[in-house]
C-alpha positions in Angstrom: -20.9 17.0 -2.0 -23.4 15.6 0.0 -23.4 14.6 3.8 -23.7 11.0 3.3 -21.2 11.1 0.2 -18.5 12.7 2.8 -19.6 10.1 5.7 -18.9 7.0 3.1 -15.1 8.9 2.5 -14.9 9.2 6.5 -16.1 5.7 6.9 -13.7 4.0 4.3 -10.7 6.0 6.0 -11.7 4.3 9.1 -12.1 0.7 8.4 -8.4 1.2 6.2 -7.2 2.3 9.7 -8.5 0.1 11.3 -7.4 -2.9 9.1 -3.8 -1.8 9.2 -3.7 -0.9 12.9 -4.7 -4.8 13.8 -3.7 -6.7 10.4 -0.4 -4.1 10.7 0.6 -6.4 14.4 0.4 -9.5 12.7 2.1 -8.9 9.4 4.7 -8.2 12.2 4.4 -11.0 14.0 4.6 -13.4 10.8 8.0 -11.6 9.1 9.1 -12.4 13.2 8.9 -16.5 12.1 12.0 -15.6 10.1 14.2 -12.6 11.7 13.0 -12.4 15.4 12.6 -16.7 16.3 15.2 -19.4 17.2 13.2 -22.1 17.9 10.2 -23.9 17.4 8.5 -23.0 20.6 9.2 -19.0 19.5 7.6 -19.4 16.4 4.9 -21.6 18.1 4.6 -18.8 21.0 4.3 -16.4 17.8 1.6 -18.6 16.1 -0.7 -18.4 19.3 0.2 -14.9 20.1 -2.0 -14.4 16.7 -4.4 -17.6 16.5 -7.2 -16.5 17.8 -7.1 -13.0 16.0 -5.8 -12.7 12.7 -8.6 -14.0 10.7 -10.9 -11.6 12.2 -8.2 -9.2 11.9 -8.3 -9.5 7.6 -12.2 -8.8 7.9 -11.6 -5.2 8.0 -9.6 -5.4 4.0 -13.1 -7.0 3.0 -15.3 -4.5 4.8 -12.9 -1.5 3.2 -12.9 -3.4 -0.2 -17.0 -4.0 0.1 -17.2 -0.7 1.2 -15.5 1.2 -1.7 -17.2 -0.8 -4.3 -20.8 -0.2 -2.6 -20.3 3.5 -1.7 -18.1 4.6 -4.5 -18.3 2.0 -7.4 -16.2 4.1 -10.0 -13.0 4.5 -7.4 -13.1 1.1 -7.1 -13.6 0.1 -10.5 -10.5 2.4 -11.3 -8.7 1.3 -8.2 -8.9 -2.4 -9.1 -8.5 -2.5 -12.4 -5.7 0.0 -12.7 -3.9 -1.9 -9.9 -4.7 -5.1 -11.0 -1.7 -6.4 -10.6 -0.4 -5.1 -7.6 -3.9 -6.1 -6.1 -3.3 -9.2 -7.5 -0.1 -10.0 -5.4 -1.7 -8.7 -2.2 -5.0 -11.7 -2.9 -2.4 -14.1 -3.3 -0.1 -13.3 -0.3 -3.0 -13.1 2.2 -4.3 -16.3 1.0 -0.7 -18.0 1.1 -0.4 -16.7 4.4 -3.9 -17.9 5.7 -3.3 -21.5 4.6 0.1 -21.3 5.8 -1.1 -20.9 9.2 -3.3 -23.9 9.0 -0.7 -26.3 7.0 1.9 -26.1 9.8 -0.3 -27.2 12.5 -1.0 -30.3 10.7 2.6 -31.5 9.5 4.3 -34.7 11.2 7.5 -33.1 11.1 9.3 -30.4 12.1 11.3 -29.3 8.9 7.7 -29.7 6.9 6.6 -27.0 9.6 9.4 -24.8 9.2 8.4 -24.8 5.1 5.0 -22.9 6.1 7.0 -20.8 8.5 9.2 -19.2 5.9 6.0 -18.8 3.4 4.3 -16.7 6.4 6.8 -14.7 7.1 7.5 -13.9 2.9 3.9 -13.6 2.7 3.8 -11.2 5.3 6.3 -8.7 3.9 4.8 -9.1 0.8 1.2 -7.7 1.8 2.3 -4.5 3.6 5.0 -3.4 0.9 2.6 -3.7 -2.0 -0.4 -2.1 -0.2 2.1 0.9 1.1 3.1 1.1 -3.2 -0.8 1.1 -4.2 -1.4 3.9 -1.6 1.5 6.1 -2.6 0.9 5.6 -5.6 -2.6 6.4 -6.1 -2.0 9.3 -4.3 1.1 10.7 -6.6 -0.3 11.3 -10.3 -1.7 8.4 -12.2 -1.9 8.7 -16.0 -6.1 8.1 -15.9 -8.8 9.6 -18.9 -11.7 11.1 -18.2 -13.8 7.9 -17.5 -11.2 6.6 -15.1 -9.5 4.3 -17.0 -5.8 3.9 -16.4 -2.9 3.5 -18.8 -0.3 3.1 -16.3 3.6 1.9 -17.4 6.0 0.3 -14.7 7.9 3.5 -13.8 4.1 5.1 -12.7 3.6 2.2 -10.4 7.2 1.9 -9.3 8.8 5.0 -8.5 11.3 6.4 -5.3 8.0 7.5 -3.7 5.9 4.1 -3.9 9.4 2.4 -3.3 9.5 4.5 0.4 5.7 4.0 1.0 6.2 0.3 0.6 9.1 -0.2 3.1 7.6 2.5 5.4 4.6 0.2 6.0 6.3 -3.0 6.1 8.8 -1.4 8.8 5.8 0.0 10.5 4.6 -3.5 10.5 7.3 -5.2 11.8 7.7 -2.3 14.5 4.4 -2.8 15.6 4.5 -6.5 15.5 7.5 -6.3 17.7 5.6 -4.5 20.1 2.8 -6.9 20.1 5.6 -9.7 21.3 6.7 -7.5 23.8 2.7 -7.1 25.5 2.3 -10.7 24.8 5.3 -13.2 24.7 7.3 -13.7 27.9 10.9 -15.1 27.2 13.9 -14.8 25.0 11.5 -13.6 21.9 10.4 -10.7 24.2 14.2 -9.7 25.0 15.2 -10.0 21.6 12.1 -7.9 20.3 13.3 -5.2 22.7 16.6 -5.2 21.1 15.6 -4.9 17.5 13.4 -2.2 18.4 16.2 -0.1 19.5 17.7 -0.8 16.3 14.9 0.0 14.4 13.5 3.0 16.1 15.9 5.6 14.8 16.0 3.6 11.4 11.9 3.9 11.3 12.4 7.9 11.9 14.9 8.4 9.4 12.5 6.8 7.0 9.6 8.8 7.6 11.9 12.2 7.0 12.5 10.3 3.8 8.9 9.7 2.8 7.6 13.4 4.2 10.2 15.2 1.3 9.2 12.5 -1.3 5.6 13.3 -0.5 6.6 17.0 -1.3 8.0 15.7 -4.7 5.7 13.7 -5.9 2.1 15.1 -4.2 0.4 18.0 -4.5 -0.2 17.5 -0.6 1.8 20.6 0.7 0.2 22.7 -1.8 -3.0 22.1 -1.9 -3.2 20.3 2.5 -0.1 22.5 3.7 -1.1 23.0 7.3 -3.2 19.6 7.6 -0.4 17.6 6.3 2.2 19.5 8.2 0.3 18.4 10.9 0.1 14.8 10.5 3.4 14.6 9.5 3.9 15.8 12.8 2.3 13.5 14.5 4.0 10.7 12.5 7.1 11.5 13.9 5.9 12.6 17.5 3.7 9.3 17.8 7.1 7.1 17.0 9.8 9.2 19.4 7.3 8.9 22.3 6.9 5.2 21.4 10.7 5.0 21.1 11.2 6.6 24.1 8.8 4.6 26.5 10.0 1.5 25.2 14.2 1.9 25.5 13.8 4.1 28.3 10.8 3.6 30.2 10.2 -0.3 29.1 6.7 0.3 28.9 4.7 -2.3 27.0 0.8 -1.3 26.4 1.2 2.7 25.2 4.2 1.6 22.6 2.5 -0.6 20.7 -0.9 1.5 21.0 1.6 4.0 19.5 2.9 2.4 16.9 -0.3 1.0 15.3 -1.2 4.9 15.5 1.6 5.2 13.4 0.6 3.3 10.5 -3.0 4.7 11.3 -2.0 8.5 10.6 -0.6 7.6 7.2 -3.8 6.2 6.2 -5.1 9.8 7.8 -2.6 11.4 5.8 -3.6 9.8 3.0 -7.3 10.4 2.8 -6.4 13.8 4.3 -4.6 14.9 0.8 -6.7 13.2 -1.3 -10.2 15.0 -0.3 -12.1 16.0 -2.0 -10.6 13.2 -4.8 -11.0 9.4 -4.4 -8.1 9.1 -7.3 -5.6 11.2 -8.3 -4.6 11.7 -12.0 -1.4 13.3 -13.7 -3.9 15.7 -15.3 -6.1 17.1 -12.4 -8.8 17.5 -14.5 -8.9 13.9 -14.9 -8.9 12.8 -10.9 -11.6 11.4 -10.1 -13.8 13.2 -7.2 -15.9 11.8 -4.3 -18.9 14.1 -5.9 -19.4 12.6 -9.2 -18.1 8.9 -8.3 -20.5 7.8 -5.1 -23.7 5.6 -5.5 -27.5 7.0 -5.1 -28.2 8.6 -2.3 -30.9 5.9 -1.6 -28.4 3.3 -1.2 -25.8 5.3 0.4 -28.6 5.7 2.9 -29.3 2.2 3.3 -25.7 1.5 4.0 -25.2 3.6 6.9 -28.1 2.2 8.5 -26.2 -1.7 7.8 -23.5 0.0 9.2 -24.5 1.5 12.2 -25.9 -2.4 13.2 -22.7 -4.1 12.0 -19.7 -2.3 13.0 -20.7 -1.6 17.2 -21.0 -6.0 17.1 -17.9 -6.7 15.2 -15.8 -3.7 17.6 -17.7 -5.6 20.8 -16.7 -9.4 19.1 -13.0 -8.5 18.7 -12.7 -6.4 22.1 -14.5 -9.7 23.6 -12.1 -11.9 21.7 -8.8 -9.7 22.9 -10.0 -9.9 26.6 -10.9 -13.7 26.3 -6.8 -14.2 25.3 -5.6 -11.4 27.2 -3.1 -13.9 29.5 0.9 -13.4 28.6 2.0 -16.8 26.6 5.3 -18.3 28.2 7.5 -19.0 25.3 9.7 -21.9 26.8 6.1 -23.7 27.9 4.2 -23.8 25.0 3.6 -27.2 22.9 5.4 -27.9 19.8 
């Protein structure tokens, strides 16, 4: 492998983070239109909590998506055309949930708003669970020939161990986006956040302890990764008692939900961690396909890194600009239906 081939793995691991660490707050904040609002000043409070952020937010699944198919084409030809379907869902859910937020600010009445509301919040437990069950998956033994092709059943893509990875990234989600209403949304929301995330703290731990021996079962990740993934696993866990702890006991605001976006940030670690030095992993290992035999020329993989190293210091600089700009706390009982 070369040194640009392992940068373009490195690089995709980070925009994935990164996607989930600020997408991950607002598919929390959208399943909070349902289960965490009362009103319609809540789920407006929620709405501009958001506004200003979670288009910019989904530019990271395009950058990771544009990135695979220019630095590794085969991966994502396998990747996309084996999870067609699954992929499929994802597309639709984001897009749902992106014109959901624009239809409710334009309807004359209250119950046609509260129609958009429900489709955000579905559509944002719909996008987390399937991208957890494409990760886990790809991760646990797909049947795959030699030229990548897949000839997956239903029981390959749905299995204990995708079911897990699903719900443990749509509860990481919602955690996180609780934590965003907490740093941002002053009034009963906030309290109300507070108490479901001392519901959901122990809940979220006994999950991960869940998905860690499932990841035994159905990865090769403690045999092959034993003191990396122990490791991670590790700070899984650590990163989500700490956060636990400074926000029941402490109420702290800022380093919980810095924590809990780490969270869902060290499973994507943990998931490019194992799968190095494969991009795909097959039921027959012979058949997994590999970052050194699946990356583009080194010409082009050249040429990227120079786009890259213009592009991604503006767009870090636009959103830490944009965050600033809206940094003032939104007062939930003052905000304009």
């Amino acid at each position: 492998m070369s040194f640009l081939q392992i940068t373009w793995f490195v690089l995709i691991a980070i925009l994935w983070s990164g996607f989930f660490f600020l997408e991950g707050y607002d598919f929390g904040i959208g399943m909070q239109f349902v289960f965490n609002s009362r009103n319609q000043k809540d789920r407006q409070a929620l709405y501009e909590a958001i506004g200003p952020h979670w288009d910019a937010n989904e530019v990271w699944l395009i950058t990771a998506g544009g990135a695979m198919f220019a630095a590794f084409p085969y991966w994502y030809a396998s990747l996309f055309s084996g999870f067609y379907l699954l992929l499929f869902i994802v597309l639709m859910a984001l897009i749902y949930r992106g014109v959901s937020f624009e239809f409710r600010e334009h309807m004359p009445t209250i119950q046609g708003s509260q129609i958009w509301e429900r489709l955000i919040a579905i559509s944002s437990f719909i996008a987390p669970f399937f991208l957890g069950m494409i990760f886990t998956a790809m991760v646990s033994g797909m049947p795959m020939d030699a030229k990548g092709n897949l000839s997956a059943g239903f029981f390959d893509y749905v299995t204990p161990f995708t079911l897990v990875g699903g719900i443990a990234v749509t509860l990481m989600s919602y955690v996180h986006g609780l934590n965003y209403t907490r740093l941002r949304i002053i009034g009963d929301i906030r309290t109300r956040a507070m108490a479901q995330l001392k519901l959901l703290y122990p809940i979220l731990l006994a999950g991960e302890a869940l998905f860690a021996i499932l990841l035994f079962f159905y990865t090769d990740f403690f045999q092959t990764k034993l003191l990396w993934t122990l490791i991670i696993l590790a700070a899984i866990v650590l990163s989500t008692v700490i956060g636990w702890y400074l926000t029941v006991n402490k109420k702290k605001e800022v380093f919980p939900f810095i924590l809990s976006g780490l969270t869902l940030v060290e499973v994507v670690v943990l998931i490019f961690v194992g799968l190095f030095p494969r991009l795909m992993v097959a039921s027959n290992p012979l058949h997994s396909l590999k970052i050194i035999n699946a990356s583009s020329s080194p010409y082009t993989l050249k040429v990227m890194s120079f786009v890259v190293l213009t592009a991604l210091p503006l767009t870090l600089g636009y959103q830490i600009w944009s965050f600033w700009v809206f940094r003032k706390r939104i007062v939930a009982d003052k905000v304009v239906e």
